[in-house]
VOPAGU-2260 file (C-alpha; in pm, 1 decimal, decimal comma):
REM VOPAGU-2260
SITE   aa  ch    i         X         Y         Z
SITE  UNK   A    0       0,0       0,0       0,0
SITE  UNK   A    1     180,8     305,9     -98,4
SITE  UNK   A    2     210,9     558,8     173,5
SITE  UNK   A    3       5,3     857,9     177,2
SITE  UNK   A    4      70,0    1276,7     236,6
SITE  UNK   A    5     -54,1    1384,7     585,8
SITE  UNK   A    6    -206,1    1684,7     400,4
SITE  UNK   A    7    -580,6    1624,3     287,8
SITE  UNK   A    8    -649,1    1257,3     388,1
SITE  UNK   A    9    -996,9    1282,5     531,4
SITE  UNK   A   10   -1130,2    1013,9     353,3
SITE  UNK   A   11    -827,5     728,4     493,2
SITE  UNK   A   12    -892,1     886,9     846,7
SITE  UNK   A   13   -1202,4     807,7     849,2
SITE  UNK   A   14   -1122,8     405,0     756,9
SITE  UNK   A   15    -858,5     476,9    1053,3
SITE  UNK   A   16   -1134,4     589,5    1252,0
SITE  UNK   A   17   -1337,8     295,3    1184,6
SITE  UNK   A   18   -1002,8      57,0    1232,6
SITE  UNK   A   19   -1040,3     207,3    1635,7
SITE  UNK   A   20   -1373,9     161,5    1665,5
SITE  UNK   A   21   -1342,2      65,7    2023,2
SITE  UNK   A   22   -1118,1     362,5    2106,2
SITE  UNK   A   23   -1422,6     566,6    2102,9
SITE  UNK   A   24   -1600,9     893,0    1964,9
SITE  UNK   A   25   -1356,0    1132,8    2051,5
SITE  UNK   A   26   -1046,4     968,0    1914,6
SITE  UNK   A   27   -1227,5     891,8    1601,3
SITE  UNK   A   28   -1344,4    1256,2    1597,4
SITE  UNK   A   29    -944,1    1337,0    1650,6
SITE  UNK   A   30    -813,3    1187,3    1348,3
SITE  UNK   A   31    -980,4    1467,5    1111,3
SITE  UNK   A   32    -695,5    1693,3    1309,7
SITE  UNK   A   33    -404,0    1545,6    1169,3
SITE  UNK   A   34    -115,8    1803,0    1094,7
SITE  UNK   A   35     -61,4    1887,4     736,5
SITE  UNK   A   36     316,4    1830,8     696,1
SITE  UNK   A   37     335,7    1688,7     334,1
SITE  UNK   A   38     673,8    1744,9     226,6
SITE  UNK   A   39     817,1    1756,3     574,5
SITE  UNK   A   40    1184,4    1870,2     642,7
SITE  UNK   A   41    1240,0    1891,5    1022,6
SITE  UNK   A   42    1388,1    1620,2    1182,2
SITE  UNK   A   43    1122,8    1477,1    1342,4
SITE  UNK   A   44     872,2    1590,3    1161,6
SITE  UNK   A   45     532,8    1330,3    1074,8
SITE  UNK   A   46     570,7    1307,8     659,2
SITE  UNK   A   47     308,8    1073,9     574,5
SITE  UNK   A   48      57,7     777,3     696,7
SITE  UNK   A   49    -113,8     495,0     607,0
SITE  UNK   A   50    -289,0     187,9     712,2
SITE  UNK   A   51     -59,8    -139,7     707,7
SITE  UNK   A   52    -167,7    -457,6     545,2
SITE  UNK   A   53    -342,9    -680,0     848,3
SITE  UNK   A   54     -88,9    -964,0     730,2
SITE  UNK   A   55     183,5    -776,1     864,5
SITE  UNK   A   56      42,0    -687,9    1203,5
SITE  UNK   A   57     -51,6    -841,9    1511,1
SITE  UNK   A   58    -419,2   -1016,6    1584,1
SITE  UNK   A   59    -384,4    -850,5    1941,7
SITE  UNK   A   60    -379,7    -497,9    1775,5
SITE  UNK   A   61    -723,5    -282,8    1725,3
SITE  UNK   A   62    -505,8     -96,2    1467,3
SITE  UNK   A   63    -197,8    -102,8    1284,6
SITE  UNK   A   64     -33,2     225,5    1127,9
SITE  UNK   A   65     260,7     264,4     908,2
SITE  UNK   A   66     420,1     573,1     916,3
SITE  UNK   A   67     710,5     824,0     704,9
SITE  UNK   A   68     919,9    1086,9     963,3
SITE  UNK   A   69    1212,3    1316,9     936,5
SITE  UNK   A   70    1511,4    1166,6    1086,1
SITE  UNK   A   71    1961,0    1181,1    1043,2
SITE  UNK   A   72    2074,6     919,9     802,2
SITE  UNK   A   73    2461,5     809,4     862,7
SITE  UNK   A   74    2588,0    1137,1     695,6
SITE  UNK   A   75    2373,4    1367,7     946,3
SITE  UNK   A   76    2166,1    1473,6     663,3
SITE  UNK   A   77    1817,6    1468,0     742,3
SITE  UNK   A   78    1632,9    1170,6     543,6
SITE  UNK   A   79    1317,3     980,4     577,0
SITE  UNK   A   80    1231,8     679,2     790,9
SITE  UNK   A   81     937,7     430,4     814,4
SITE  UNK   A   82     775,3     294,8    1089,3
SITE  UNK   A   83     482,7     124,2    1235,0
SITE  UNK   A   84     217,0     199,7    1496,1
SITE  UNK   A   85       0,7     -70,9    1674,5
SITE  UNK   A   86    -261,8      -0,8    1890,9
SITE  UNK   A   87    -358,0    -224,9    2185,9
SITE  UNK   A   88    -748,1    -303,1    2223,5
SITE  UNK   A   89   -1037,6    -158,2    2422,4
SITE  UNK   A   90   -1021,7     218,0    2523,5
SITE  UNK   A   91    -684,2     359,0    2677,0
SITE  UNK   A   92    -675,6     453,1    3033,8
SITE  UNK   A   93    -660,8     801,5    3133,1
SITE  UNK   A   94    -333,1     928,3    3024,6
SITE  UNK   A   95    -283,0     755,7    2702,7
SITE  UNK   A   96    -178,2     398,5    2628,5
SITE  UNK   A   97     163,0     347,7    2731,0
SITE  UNK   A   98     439,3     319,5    2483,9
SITE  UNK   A   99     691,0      52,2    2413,2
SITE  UNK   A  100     914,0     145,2    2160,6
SITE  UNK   A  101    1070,2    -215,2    1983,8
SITE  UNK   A  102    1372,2    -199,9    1819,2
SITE  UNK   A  103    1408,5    -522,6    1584,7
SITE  UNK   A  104    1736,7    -718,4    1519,5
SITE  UNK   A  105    1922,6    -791,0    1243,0
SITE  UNK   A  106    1690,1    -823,1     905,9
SITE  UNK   A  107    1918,4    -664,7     620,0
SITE  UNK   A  108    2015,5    -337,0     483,1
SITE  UNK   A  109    1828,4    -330,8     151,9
SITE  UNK   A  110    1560,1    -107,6     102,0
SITE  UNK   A  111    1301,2    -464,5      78,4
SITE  UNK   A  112    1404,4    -561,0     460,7
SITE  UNK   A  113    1222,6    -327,6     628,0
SITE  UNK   A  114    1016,2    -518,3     887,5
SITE  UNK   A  115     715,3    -290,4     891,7
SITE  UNK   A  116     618,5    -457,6     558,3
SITE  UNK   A  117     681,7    -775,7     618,2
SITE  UNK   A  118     470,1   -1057,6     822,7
SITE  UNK   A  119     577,4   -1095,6    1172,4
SITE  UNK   A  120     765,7   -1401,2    1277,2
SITE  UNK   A  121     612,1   -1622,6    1503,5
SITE  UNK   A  122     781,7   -1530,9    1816,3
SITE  UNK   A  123     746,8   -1184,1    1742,5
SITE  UNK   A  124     360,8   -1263,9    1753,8
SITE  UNK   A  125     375,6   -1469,5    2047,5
SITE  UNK   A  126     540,8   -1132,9    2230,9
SITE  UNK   A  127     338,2    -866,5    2135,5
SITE  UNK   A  128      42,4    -961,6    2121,8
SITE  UNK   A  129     111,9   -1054,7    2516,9
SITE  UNK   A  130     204,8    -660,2    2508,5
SITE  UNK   A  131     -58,3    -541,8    2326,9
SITE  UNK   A  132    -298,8    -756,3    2535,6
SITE  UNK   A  133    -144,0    -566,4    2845,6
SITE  UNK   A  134    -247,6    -216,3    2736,5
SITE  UNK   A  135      64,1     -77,4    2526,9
SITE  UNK   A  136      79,4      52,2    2228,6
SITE  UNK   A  137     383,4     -31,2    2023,7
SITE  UNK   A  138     624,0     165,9    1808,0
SITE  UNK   A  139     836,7     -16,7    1559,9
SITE  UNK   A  140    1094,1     223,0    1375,4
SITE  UNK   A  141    1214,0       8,2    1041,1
SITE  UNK   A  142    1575,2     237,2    1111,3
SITE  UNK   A  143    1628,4     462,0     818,9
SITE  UNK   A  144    1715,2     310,9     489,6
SITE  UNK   A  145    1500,3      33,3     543,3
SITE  UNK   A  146    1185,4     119,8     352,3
SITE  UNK   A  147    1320,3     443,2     217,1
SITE  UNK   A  148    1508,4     410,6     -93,1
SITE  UNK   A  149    1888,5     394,7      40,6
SITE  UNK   A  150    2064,8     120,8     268,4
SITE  UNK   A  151    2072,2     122,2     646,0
SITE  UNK   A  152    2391,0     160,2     805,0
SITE  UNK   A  153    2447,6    -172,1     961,9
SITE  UNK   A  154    2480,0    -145,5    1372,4
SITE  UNK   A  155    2537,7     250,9    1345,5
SITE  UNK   A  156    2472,1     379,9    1689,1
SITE  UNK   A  157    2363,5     791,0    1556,7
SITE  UNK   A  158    2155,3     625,9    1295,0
SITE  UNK   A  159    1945,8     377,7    1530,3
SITE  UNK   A  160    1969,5     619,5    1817,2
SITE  UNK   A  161    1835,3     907,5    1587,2
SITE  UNK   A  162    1580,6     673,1    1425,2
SITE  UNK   A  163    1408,4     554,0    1743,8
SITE  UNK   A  164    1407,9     934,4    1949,9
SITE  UNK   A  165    1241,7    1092,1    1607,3
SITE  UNK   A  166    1002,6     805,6    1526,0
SITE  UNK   A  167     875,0     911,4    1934,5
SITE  UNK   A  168     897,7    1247,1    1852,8
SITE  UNK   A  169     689,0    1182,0    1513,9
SITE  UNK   A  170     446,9     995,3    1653,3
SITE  UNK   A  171     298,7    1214,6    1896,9
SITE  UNK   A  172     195,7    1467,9    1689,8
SITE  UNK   A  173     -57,3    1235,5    1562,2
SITE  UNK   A  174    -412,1    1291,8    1731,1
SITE  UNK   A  175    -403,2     912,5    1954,3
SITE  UNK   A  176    -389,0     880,3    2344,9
SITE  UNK   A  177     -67,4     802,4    2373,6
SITE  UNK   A  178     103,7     871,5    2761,8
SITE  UNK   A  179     424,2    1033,3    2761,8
SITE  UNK   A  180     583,5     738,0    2936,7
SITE  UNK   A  181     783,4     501,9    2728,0
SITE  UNK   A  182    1022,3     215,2    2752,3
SITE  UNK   A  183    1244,8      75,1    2476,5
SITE  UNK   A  184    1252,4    -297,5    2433,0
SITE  UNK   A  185    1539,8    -436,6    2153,5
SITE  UNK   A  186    1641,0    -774,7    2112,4
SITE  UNK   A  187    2003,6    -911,3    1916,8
SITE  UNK   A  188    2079,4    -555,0    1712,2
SITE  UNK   A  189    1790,4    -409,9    1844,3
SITE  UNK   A  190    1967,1    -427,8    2201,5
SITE  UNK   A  191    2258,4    -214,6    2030,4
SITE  UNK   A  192    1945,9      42,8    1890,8
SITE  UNK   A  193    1816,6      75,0    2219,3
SITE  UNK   A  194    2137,7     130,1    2419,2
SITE  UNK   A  195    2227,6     386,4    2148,4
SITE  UNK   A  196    1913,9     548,3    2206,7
SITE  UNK   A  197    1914,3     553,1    2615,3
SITE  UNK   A  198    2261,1     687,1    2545,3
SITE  UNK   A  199    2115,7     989,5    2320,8
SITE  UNK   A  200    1834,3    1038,9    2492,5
SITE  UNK   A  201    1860,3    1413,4    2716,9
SITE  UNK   A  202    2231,7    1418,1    2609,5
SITE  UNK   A  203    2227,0    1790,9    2588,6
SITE  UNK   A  204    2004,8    1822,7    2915,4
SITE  UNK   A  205    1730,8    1837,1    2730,7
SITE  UNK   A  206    1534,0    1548,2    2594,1
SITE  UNK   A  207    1283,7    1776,5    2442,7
SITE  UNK   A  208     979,3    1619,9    2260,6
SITE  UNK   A  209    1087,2    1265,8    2215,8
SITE  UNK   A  210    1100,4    1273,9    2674,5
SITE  UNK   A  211     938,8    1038,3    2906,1
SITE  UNK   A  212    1175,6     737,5    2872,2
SITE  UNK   A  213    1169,8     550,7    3155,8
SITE  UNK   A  214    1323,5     213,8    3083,4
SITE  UNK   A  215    1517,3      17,2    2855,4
SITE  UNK   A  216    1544,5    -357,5    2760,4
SITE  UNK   A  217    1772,5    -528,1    2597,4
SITE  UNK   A  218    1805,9    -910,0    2530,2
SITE  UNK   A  219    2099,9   -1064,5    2259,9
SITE  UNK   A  220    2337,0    -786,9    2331,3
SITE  UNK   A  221    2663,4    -719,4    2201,3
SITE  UNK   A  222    2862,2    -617,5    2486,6
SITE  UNK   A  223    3187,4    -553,5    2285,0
SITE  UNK   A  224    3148,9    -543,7    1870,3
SITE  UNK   A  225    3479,1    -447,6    1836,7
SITE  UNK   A  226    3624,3    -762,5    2001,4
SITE  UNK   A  227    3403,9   -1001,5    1950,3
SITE  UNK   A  228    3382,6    -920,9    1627,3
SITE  UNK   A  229    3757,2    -983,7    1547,6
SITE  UNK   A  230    3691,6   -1279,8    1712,6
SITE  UNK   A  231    3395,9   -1417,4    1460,0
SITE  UNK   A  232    3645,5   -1331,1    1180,8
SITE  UNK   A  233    3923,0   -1576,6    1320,8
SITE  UNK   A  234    3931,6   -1934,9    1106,9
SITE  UNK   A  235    3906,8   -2131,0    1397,7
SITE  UNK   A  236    3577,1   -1927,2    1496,9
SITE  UNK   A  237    3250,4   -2116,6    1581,1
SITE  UNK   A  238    2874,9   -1985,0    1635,3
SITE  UNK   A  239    2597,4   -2005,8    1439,2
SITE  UNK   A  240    2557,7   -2001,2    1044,0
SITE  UNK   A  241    2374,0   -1609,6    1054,7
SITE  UNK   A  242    2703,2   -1486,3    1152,9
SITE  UNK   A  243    2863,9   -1478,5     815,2
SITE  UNK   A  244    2582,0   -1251,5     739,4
SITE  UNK   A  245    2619,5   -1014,1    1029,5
SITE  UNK   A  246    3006,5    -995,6     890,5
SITE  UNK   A  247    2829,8    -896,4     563,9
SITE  UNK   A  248    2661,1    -637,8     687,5
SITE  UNK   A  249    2929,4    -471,1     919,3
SITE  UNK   A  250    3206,1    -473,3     665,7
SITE  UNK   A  251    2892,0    -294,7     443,0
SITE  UNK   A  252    2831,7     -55,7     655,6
SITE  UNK   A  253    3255,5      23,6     740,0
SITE  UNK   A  254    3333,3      64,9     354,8
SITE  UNK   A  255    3012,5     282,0     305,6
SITE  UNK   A  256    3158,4     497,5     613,5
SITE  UNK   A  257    3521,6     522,6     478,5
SITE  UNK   A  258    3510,3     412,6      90,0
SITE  UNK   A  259    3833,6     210,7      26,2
SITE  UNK   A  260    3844,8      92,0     456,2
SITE  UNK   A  261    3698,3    -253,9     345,7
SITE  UNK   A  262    3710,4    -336,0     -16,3
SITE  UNK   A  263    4088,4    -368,7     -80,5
SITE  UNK   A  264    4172,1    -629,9     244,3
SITE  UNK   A  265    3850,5    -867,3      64,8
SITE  UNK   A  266    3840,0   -1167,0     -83,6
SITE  UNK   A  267    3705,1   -1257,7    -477,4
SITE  UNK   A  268    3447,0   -1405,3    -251,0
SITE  UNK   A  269    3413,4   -1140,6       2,9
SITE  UNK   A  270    3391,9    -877,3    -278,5
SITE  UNK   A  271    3067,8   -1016,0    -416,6
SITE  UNK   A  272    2924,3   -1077,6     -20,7
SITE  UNK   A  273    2932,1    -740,1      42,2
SITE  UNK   A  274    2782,6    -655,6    -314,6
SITE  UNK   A  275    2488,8    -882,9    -205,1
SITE  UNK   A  276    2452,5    -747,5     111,0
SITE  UNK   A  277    2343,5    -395,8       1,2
SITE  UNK   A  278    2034,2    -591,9     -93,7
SITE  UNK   A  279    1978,6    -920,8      10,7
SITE  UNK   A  280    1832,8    -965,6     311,4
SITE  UNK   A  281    1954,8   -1206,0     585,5
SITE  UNK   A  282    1810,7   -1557,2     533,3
SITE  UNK   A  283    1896,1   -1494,2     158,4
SITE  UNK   A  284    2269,6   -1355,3     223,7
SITE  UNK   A  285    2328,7   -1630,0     461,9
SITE  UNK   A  286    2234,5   -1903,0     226,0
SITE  UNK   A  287    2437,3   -1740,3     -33,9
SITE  UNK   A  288    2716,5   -1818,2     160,6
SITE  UNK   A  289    2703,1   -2203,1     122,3
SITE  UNK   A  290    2833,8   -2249,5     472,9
SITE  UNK   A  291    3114,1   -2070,0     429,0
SITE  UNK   A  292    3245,5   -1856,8     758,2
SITE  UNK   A  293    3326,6   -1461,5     807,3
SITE  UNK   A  294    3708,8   -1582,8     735,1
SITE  UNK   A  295    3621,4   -1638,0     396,8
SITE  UNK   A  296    3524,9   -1274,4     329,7
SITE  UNK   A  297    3881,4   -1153,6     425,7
SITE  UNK   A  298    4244,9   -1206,4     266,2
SITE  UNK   A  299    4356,2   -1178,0     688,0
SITE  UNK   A  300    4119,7   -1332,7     940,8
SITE  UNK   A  301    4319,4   -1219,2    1238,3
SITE  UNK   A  302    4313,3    -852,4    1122,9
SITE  UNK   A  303    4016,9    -813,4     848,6
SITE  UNK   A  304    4124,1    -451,6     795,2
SITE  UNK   A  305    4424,4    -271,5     912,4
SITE  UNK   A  306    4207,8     -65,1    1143,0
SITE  UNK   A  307    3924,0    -278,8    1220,3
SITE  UNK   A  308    3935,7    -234,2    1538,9
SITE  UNK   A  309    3904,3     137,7    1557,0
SITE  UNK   A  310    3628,4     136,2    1308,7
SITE  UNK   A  311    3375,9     -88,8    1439,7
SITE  UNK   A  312    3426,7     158,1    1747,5
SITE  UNK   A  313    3319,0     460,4    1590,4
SITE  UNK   A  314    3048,5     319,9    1408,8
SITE  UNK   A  315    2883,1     120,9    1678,1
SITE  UNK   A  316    3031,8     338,0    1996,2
SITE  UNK   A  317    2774,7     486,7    2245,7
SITE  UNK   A  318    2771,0     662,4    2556,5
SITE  UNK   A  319    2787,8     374,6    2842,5
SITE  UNK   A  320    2813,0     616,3    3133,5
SITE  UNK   A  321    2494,4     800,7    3015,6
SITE  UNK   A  322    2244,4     608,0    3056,9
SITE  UNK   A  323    1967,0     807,7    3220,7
SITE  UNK   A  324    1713,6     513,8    3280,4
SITE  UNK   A  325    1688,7     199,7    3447,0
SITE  UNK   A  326    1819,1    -100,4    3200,4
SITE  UNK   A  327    1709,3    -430,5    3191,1
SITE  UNK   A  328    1961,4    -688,4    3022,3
SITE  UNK   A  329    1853,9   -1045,8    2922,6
SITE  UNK   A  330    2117,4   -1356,8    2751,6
SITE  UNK   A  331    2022,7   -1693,7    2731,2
SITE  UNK   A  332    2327,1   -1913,8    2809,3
SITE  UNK   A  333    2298,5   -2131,8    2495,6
SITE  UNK   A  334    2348,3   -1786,6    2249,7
SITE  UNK   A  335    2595,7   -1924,5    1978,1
SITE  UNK   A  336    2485,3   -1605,6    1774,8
SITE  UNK   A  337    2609,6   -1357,0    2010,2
SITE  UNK   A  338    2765,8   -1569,6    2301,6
SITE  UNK   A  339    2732,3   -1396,9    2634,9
SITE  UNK   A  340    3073,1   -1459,2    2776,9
SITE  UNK   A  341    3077,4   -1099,0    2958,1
SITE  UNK   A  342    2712,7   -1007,2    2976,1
SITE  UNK   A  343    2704,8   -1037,7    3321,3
SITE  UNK   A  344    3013,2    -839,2    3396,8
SITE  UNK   A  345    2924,8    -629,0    3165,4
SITE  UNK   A  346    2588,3    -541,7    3367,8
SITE  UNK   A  347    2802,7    -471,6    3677,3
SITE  UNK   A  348    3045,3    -203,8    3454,1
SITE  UNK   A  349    2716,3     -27,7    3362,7
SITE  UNK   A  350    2575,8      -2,4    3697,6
SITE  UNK   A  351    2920,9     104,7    3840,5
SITE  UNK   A  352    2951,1     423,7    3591,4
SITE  UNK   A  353    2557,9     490,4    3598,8
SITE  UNK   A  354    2469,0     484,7    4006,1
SITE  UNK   A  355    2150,2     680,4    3949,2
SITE  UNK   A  356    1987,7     368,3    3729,8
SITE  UNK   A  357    1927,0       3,3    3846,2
SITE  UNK   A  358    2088,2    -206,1    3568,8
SITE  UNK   A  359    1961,9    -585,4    3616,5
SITE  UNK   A  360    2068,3    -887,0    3414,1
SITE  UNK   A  361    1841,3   -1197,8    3391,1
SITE  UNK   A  362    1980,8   -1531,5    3252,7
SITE  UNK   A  363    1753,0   -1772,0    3077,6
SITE  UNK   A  364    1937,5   -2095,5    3108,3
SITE  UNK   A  365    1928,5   -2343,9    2774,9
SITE  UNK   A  366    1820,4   -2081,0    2584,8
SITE  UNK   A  367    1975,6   -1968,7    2247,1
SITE  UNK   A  368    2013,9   -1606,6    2105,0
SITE  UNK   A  369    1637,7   -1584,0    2000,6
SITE  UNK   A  370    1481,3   -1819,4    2252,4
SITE  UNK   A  371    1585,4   -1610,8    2528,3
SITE  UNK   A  372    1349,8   -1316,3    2368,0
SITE  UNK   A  373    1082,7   -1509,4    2423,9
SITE  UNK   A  374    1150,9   -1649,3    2767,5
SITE  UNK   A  375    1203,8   -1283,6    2880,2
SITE  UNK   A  376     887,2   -1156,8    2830,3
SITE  UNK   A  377     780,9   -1229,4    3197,0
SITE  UNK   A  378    1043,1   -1009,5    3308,8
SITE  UNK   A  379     984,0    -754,5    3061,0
SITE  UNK   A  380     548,7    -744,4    3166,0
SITE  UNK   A  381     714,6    -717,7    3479,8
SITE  UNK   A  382    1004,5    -425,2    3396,2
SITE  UNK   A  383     703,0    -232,5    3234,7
SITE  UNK   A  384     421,8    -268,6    3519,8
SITE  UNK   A  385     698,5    -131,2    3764,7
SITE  UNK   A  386     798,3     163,3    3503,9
SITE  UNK   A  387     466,3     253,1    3325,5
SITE  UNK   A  388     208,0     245,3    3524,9
C-alpha cells in the first residue's frame, strides 16, 4: 500500500477511525486533526501515513499504522524513515496507552528488509500480542534506509539512536492517546538500537519532545562489537551459520563509512558478499554463503582490515556512562549467535559508571540467542508494570 501525504487525507482517516472503533467517539473525531506536513523537512517531523496490510500486524492490535518521519541518516543529513504503529485493544486509560518502543534485530540493509512490511515471525507474535494484550501501544521504527530508498547503516549507533528518538517524537503529533511514558525494548541488534538510544536520549540536558523514557530492555546484546567481532572473523571461529551474514553487513556498513576501509583487504568471494549485502536480506545472504564462515570474506582473518578495530568503534560506539534510565539486560546461556561470555560483567560495569539507574541482568538458562526473547517476556510485563504504570 503506498504511503500517503498527511495533508488532505480525510477520507483514509475516516477508515482509521473505523479501524479504532473501540477507542471511542472522541479519538475517532481526533483523526480529522491530523497536521498537514506533506513534504516535511524537520527532523522529526510526521511526513506521511497509512494503514498497514493486516498480514503484517498483530491479531492482538485494534489498529496497525505505518508511518514516514524526518530523521539523520549516517551522513547527518536529514532523510526519511518508516515505521509502524500498533494499537492495543479496548479504550486507553486516562493518560494515554503506554508506549513501548521495539527496536528489531538484524533483518538486512536493503531497502526490501524493512520489517514494517513484512509478516511478523512467530515469536514476534507470540510477544506482542502478550504486550498489546497488556495495554501498550507499540512503536516499531524500520531504522532509516530500510523502507526508504537507500541502505541502512548496519549497527550505526547515531543512525538507530536518531531513528528511534524521532520516530517518538513523530508519533505524537498524531491525534491518539498516547502517555508520555515510554520504555524501549530491543532484542540481538535491536539491544545495540536501544542502548544507542538511552545513550542519546537528554544528552544535551534536554530530551525535548521525544522525553518520558523511563526504561530500557535489551536481550541478545553485544557487549563488545569491536572484540568479539575480530573474534567471529578468526578461522578457527565457531557460532551459528547467521554470523557470516552479520560480517556482511558490518564490513557494508565500514566501507560505506570510509570508501576504500573494506574493499581492498577482501576476498574474490568477500567482494561479491558485500555486493549482495546492500540488498539481500539475511536468510537470503546467509544461504548465499554455502556455509562458508566470516574468514572467507577476508584475505587476513586475524586482522580483516588494518584498522578494524578502531572502526567498528566509531560506528557502533555509544555513551555507556549516560544512561539516564533503568536497564534491563537479558542472555540466554545457549546464544551461539552472540555468546554472552561478559554479559554479566558487563551489567556490573554499567551499573558502576551509571549509580543513578538500576541495571539488572536476567539469565535464561538453555536458551539460544532468540529463545531467550521469548523467555524474557515475563520479566519484561514485569520491567514495564513497575515503570509505566
Amino acid at each position: 500500500m503506498a504511503m500517503r501525504s498527511v495533508l488532505g487525507l480525510t477520507a483514509y482517516m475516516r477508515r482509521a477511525a473505523l479501524a479504532l472503533g473501540a477507542v471511542g467517539c472522541a479519538v475517532a473525531l481526533g483523526f480529522f486533526g491530523v497536521p498537514g506536513t506533506a513534504g516535511a523537512t524537520d527532523v522529526g517531523q510526521l511526513d506521511g501515513v497509512e494503514l498497514l496490510d493486516p498480514a503484517w500486524s498483530f491479531t492482538a492490535a485494534n489498529g496497525s499504522f505505518g508511518f514516514t518521519y524526518m530523521t539523520l541518516d549516517q551522513r547527518g543529513a536529514p532523510a526519511r524513515a518508516t515505521a509502524a504503529l500498533y494499537v492495543p485493544p479496548g479504550l486507553p486509560p486516562q493518560g494515554g496507552w503506554p508506549l513501548v518502543v521495539w527496536a528489531h534485530g538484524t533483518v538486512g540493509v536493503g531497502n526490501d528488509c524493512a520489517p514494517s512490511h513484512h509478516p511478523q515471525s512467530e515469536r514476534n507474535r507470540t510477544y506482542f500480542n502478550r504486550i498489546l494484550d497488556s495495554g501498550y501501544a507499540v512503536v516499531a521504527p524500520d531504522y532509516q534506509g530500510l523502507g526508504t530508498g537507500g541502505n541502512f547503516s548496519y549497527y550505526n549507533a547515531a543512525v538507530e539512536s536518531s531513528s528511534i528518538l524521532n520516530a517518538v517524537t513523530a508519533i505524537r503529533t498524531l491525534p491518539l492517546p498516547l502517555s508520555r511514558r515510554w520504555v524501549l525494548i530491543g532484542q540481538s541488534e535491536g539491544a545495540h538500537a536501544v542502548m544507542s538510544a538511552a545513550s542519546m536520549y537528554g544528552y544535551n540536558g534536554n530530551a525535548g519532545p521525544a522525553g518520558g523514557l523511563q526504561g530500557a530492555i535489551a536481550t541478545g546484546l553485544r557487549t563488545d562489537p569491536a572484540a568479539s567481532l575480530r573474534d567471529m572473523f578468526r578461522r578457527n571461529s565457531t557460532g551459528s551459520g547467521n554470523q557470516v551474514g552479520y560480517a556482511g553487513y558490518y564490513l557494508a556498513a565500514l566501507e560505506d563509512r570510509t570508501p576504500g576501509s573494506v574493499l581492498p583487504y577482501l576476498t574474490d568471494f568477500g567482494r561479491d558478499y558485500i555486493r549482495k549485502a546492500a540488498t539481500e536480506c539475511l536468510s537470503t545472504l546467509v544461504a548465499d554463503a554455502g556455509g562458508k564462515r566470516p574468514a572467507a570474506l577476508v584475505t587476513d582473518p586475524d586482522a580483516p582490515t588494518p584498522t578494524f578495530e578502531a572502526d567498528i568503534r566509531s560506528l557502533t560506539g555509544f555513551q555507556e556512562d549516560h544512561l539516564p534510565t533503568d536497564v534491563m539486560i537479558g542472555y540466554g546461556t545457549d546464544d551461539i549467535d552472540v555468546p554472552p561470555t561478559h554479559t554479566e560483567t558487563y551489567g556490573a560495569t554499567l551499573q558502576s559508571i551509571n549509580k543513578p539507574i538500576t541495571v539488572t541482568v536476567h539469565s535464561y538458562p538453555a536458551q539460544d540467542h532468540s529463545g531467550a526473547f521469548l523467555t524474557s517476556l515475563p520479566d519484561a510485563l514485569t520491567f514495564l508494570q513497575t515503570h509505566l504504570r
